[in-house]
C-alpha positions as CSV (number, residue, x, y, z in Angstrom):
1,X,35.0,18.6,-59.2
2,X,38.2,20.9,-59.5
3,X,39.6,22.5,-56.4
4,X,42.0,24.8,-57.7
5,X,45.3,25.8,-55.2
6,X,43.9,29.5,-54.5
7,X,40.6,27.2,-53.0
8,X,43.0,25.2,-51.4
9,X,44.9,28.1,-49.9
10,X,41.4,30.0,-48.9
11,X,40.0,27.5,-47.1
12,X,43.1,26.2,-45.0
13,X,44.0,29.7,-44.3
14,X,40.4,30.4,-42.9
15,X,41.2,27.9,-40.2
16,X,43.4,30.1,-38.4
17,X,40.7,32.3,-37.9
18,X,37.8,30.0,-37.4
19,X,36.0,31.0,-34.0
20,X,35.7,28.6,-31.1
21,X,32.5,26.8,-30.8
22,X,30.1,27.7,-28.1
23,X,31.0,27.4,-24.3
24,X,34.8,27.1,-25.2
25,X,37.5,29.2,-24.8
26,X,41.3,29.1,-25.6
27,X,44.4,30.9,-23.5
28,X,46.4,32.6,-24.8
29,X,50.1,31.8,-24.1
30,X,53.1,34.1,-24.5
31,X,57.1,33.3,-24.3
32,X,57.8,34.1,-20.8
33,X,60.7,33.0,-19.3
34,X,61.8,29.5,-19.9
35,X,61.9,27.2,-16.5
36,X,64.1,25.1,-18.4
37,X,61.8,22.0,-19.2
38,X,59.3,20.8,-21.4
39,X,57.1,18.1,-21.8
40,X,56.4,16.9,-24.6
41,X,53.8,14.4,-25.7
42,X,54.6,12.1,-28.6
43,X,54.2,9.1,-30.9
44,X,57.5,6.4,-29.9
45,X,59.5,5.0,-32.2
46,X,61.3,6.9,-35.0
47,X,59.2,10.0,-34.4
48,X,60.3,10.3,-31.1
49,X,64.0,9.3,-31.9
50,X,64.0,11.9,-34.7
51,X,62.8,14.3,-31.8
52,X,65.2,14.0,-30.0
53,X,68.2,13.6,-32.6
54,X,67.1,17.0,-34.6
55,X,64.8,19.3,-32.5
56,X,67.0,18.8,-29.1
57,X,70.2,19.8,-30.1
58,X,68.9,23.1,-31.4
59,X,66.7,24.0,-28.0
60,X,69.8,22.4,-25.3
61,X,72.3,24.7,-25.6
62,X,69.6,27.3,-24.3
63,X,69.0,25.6,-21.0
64,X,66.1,23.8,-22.0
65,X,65.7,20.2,-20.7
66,X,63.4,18.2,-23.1
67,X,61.3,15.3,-21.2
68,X,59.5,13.1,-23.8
69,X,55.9,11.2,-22.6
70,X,55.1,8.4,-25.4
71,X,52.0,7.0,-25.3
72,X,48.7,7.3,-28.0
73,X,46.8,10.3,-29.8
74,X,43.9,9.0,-27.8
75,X,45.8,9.3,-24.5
76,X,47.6,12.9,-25.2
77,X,43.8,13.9,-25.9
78,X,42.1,12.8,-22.8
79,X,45.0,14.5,-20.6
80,X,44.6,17.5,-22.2
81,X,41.0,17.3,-22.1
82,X,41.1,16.6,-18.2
83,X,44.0,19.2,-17.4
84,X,43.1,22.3,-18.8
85,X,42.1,23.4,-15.9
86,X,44.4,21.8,-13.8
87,X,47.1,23.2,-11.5
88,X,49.6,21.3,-13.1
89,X,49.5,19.9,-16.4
90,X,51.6,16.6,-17.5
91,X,51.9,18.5,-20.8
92,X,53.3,21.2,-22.2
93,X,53.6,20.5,-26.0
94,X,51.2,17.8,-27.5
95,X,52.0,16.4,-30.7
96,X,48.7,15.2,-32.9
97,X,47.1,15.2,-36.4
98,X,45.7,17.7,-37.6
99,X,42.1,16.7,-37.1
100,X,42.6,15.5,-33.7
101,X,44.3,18.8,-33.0
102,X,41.2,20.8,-34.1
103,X,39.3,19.2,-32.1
104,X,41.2,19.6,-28.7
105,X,41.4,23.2,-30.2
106,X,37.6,23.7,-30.0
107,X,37.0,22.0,-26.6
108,X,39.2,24.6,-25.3
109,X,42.4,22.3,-24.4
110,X,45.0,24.4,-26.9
111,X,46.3,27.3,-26.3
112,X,46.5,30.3,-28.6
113,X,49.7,30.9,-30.5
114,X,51.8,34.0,-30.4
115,X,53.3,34.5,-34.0
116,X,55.8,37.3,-32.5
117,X,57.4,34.1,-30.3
118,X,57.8,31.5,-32.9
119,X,59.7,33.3,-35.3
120,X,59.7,30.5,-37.4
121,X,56.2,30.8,-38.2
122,X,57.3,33.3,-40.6
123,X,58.5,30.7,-42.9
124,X,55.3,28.4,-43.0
125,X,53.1,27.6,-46.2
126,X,49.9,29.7,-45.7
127,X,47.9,27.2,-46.3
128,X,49.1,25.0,-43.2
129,X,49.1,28.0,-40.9
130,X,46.4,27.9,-37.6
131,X,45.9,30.0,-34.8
132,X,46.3,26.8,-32.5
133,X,49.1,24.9,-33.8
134,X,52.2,24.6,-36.1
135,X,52.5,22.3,-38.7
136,X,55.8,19.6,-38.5
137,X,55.6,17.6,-41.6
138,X,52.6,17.0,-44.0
139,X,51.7,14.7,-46.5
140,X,48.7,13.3,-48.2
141,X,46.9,10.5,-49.6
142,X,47.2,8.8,-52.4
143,X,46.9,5.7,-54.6
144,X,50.5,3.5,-53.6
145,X,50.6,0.2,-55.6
146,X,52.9,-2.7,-55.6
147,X,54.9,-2.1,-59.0
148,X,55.5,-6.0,-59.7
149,X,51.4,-6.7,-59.9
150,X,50.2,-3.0,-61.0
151,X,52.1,-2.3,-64.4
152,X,49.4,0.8,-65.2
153,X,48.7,2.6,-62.1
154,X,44.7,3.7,-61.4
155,X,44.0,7.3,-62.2
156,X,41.6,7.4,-59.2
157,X,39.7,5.8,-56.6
158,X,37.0,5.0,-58.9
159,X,39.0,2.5,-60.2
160,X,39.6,0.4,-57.5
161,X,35.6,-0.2,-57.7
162,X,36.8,-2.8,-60.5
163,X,36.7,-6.2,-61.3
164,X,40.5,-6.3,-61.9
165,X,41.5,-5.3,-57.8
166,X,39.0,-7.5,-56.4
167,X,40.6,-9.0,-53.0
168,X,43.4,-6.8,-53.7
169,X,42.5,-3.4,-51.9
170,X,44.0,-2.5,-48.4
171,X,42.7,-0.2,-46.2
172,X,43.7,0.4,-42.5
173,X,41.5,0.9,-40.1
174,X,42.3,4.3,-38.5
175,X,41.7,6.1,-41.8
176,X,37.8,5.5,-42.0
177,X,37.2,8.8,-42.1
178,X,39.1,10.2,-44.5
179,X,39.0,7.1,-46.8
180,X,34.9,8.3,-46.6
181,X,36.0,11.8,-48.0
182,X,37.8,10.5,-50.4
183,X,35.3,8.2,-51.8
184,X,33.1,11.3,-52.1
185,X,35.9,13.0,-54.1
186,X,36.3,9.7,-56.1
187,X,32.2,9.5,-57.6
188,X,32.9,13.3,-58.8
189,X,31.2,14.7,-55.5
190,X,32.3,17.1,-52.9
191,X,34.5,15.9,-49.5
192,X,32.2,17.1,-48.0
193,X,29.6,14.8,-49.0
194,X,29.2,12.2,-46.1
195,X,26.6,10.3,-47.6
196,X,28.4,10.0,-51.0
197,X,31.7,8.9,-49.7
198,X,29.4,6.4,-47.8
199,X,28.5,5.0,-51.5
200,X,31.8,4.6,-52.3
201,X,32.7,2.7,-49.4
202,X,29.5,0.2,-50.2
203,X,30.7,-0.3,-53.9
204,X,33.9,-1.3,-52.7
205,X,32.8,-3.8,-50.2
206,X,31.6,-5.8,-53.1
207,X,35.2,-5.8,-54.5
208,X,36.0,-7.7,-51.0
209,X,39.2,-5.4,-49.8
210,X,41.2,-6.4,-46.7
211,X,41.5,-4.2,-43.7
212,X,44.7,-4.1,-41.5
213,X,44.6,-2.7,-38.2
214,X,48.0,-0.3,-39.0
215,X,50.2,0.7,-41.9
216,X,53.0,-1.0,-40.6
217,X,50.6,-4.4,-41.5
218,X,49.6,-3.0,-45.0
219,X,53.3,-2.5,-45.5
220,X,53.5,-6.4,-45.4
221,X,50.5,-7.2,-46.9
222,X,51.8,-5.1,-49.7
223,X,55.9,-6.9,-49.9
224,X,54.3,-10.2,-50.0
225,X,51.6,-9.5,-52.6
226,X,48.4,-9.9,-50.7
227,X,47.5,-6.7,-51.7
228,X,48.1,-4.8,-55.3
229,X,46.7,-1.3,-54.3
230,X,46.0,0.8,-51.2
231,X,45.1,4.5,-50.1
232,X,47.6,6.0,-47.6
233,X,49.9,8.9,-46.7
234,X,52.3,9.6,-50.0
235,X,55.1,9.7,-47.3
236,X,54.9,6.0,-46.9
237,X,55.8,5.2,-50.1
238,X,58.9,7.3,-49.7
239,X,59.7,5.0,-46.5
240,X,58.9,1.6,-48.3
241,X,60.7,2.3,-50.9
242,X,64.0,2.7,-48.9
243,X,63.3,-0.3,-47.7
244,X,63.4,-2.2,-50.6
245,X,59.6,-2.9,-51.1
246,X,58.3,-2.3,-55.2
247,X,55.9,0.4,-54.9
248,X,55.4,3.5,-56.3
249,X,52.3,6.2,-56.0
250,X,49.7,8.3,-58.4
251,X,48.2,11.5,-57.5
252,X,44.5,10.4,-58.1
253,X,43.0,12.9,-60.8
254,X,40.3,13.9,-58.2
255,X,42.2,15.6,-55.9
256,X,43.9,14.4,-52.4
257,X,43.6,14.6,-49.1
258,X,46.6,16.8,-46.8
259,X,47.4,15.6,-43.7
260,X,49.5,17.5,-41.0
261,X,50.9,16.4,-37.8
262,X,50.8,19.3,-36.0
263,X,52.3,20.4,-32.5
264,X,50.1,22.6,-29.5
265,X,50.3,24.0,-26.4
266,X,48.1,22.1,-24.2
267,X,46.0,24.8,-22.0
268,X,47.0,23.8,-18.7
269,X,50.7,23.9,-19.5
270,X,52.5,26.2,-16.9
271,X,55.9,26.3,-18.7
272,X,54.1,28.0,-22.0
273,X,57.6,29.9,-23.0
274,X,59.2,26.7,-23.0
275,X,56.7,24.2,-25.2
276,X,56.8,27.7,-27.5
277,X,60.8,27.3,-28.1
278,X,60.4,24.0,-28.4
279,X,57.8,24.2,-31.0
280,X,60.0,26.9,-33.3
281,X,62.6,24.8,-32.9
282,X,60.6,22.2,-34.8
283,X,60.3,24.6,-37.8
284,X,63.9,25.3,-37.9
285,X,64.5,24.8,-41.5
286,X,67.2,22.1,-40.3
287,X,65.1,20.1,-38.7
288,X,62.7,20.2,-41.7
289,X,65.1,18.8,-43.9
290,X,65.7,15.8,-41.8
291,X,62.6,15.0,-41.2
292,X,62.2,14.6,-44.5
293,X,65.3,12.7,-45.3
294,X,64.4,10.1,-43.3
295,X,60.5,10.2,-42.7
296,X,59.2,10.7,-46.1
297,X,57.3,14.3,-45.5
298,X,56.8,17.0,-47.0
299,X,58.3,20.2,-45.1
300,X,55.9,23.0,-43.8
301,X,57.9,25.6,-44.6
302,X,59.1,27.6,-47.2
303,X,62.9,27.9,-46.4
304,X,63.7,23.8,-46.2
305,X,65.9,24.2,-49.8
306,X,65.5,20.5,-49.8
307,X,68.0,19.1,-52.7
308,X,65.9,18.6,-55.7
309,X,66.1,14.9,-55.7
310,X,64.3,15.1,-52.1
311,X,61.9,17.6,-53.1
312,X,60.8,15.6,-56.1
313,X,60.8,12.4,-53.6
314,X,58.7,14.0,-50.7
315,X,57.2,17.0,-52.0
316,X,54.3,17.9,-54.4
317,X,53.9,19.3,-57.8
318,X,52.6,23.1,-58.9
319,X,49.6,20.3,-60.6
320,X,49.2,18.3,-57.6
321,X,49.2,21.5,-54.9
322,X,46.5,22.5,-57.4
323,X,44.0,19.1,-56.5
324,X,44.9,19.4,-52.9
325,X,41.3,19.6,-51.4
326,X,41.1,21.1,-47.8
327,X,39.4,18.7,-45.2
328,X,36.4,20.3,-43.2
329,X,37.5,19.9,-39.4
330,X,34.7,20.7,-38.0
331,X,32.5,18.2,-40.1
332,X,34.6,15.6,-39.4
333,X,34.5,16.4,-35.8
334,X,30.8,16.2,-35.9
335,X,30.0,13.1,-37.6
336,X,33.5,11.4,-36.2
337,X,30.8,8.8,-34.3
338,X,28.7,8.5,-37.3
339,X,31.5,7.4,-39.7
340,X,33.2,5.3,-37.2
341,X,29.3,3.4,-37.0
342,X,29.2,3.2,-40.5
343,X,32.7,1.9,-41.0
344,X,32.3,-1.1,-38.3
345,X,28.4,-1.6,-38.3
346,X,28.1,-1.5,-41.8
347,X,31.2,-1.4,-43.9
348,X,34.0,-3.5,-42.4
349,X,31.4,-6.7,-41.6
350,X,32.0,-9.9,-43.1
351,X,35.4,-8.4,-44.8
């Protein structure tokens, strides 16, 4: 099935204006005055240093003090979840992906977002514009293939449902569910066919793949060999490859998945004007270009003027925007206990 670019851009776009569900409501924040620090929940390692090397130089010399709390998606949403209501929040800006973000977003832990104070929201690719969030960085997933074992590159996920791969698929765990949408997409259905991409997943148990509990461990299962092939974020590739490891990607004919990592104000944030400076400060087309200098993604906005070598390196194609099919939030939200059943009960047993 073809999703063209304009279906792409429909459907993202429509997120922005998608209602809460029932019994939930979102504040609305605006820039008031700063207080002079922000908290801002995070990933560790280079995400965080990259933080703090290219967003805090541009929000410091304005009196704001940046405090950093690392820790897991999973623990960013349950202090959101259990402070929105709070007198005092241990938030104030929560870095998350885009799904998990919807999903704080429609139990009422996000607050509403203000174009008129983040000027830089001017700047950002319709497509990856909410009501709830910005967009950082994006990417999305592909095929990625050791170049030393693969000399002809599948055209699709279908093809990893072949003889010739057997014992030499990786998956990692934490992408069950969009590894089910994508098996959907890769039988010729619709990503928002559950039950298809559940086929998928069955066929390819039979070719016996290996499942690593990060990317970091896919990364060495790829150097060493164990694996030929894998499905993961495009910006990866751009990362191994700096590091010397022989891979390369392809843009399966069927389409991709995006994935943002996406910034919010949590609702029970009391310093709202500052996790909003900090947050347009993140789409400062400066910071964009670093980002993707040294992470591997794709920029959000529109002004980056990445050098063209970058651009071709972390970016997509006129073609590949094109097969850039929107993921269905609030399905995924809905059947997030189902899949994650299906994936341990039934998919990942004896592999």
């Amino acid at each position: 099935m073809r999703h063209t670019r304009r279906q792409f851009l429909k459907t993202a776009s429509s997120l922005a204006l998608t209602p809460l569900l029932a019994g939930t409501g979102a504040r609305a924040f605006a820039a008031g005055a700063c207080q002079g620090r922000v908290i801002v929940g995070t990933w560790g390692g280079d995400y965080q240093r990259l933080l703090q090397q290219n967003i805090d130089p541009l929000v410091k010399p304005g009196g704001l003090e940046v405090v950093y709390d690392v820790g897991s998606a999973l623990a960013r949403q349950t202090k959101m979840r259990a402070e929105k209501h709070a007198r005092r929040s241990s938030l104030d800006v929560s870095l998350l992906r885009d799904n998990d973000m919807y999903q704080m977003y429609a139990e009422g832990a996000t607050g509403a977002i203000d174009p008129a104070q983040v000027p830089n929201l001017a700047h950002v690719l319709p497509a990856l514009k909410r009501s709830y969030a910005i967009p950082h960085i994006f990417s999305a997933l592909v095929l990625v293939y050791n170049t030393e074992h693969v000399k002809t590159p599948p055209s699709g996920l279908a093809a990893l449902l072949d003889k010739t791969y057997s014992g030499r698929v990786g998956l990692v765990d934490d992408q069950y569910d969009y590894l089910t949408l994508a098996g959907a997409l890769a039988l010729g259905g619709d990503a928002k066919d559950l039950e298809l991409g559940k086929k998928y997943l069955k066929e390819l148990k039979a070719n016996a793949p290996k499942i690593y509990p990060s990317v970091d461990a896919l990364a060495g299962a790829l150097k060493s060999g164990e694996i030929w092939v894998t499905v993961t974020w495009k910006a990866r590739t751009v990362q191994w490859k700096k590091a010397g490891l022989p891979v390369a990607f392809q843009f399966q004919k069927e389409g991709a998945l995006p994935a943002t990592f996406e910034a919010g104000v949590a609702a029970g944030s009391k310093a709202a004007g500052c996790a909003l400076a900090y947050m347009n400060a993140m789409l400062d087309a400066r910071a964009q270009r670093a980002f993707a200098e040294t992470m591997g993604y794709a920029p959000t906005v529109a002004n980056a003027d990445l050098p063209p070598s970058l651009q071709q390196a972390v970016g997509f194609s006129h073609a590949e925007l094109d097969h850039l099919v929107p993921v269905d939030f609030d399905l995924l939200m809905k059947n997030k206990g189902a899949l994650l059943d299906f994936w341990n009960k039934d998919f990942r047993v004896g592999l």
